[in-house]
C-alpha positions in Angstrom: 11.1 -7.8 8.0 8.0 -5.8 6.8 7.4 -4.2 3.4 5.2 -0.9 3.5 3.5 -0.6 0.1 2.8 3.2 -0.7 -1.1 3.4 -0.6 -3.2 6.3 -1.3 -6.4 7.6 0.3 -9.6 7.3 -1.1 -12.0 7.7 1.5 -11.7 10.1 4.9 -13.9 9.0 8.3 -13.3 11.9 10.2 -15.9 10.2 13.2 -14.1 7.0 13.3 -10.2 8.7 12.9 -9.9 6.2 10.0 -9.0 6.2 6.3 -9.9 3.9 3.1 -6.5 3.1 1.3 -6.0 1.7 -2.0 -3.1 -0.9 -2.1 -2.2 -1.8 -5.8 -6.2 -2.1 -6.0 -7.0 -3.8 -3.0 -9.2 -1.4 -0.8 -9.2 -1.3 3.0 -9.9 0.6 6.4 -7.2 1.5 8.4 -7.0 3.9 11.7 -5.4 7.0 11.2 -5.5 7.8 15.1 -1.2 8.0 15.2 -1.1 11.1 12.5 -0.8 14.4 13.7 -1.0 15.5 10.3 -3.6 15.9 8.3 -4.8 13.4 5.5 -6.3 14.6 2.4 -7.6 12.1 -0.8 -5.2 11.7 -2.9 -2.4 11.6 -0.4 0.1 8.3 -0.3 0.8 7.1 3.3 2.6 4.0 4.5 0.8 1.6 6.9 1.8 -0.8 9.5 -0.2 -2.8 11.4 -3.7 -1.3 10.1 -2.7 2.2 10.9 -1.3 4.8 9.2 2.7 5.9 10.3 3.3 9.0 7.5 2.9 10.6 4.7 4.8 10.2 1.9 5.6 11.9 -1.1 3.4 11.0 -4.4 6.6 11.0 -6.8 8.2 8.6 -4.5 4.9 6.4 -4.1 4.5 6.4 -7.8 8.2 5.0 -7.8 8.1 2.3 -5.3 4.3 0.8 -6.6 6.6 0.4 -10.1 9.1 -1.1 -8.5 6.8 -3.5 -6.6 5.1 -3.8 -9.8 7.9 -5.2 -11.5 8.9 -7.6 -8.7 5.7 -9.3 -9.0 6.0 -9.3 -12.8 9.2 -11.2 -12.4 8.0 -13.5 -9.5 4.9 -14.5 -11.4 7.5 -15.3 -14.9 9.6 -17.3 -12.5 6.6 -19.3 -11.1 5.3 -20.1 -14.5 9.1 -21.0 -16.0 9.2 -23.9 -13.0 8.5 -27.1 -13.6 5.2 -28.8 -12.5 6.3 -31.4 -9.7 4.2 -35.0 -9.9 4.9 -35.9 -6.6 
């Protein structure tokens, strides 16, 4: 199973066909050679395998990061509740 987190654009290569995406504030290169349609900054797209598959729309980005937001809240509470192990 793979998990796309909605990341937006900061940075547009036009030479290389790549884009710089922000992931819940981890930054990276990834190859926008599979979109036919344009990419602007600012734009949320969902990546797979270091290149971008679509667009998506910024309300439902904003949504989903929350969501993922508060998984990893949770995850991180549930980690710290468990006991140390000695072994």
């Amino acid at each position: 199973m793979c998990l796309s987190i909605p990341s937006q654009i900061v940075a547009i290569d036009n030479e290389r066909q790549s884009v710089t995406v922000d992931t819940l504030g981890v930054r990276r290169d990834v190859s926008s050679h599979l979109m036919e349609e344009p990419l602007e900054l600012g734009d949320y797209v969902l990546i797979h395998i270091g290149f971008v598959m679509n667009k998506i729309d910024k309300e439902d980005a904003l949504h989903s990061i929350e969501l993922y937001r508060e998984i990893v809240t949770k995850l991180e509470l549930e980690d710290a509740a468990m006991p140390i192990s000695s072994t």
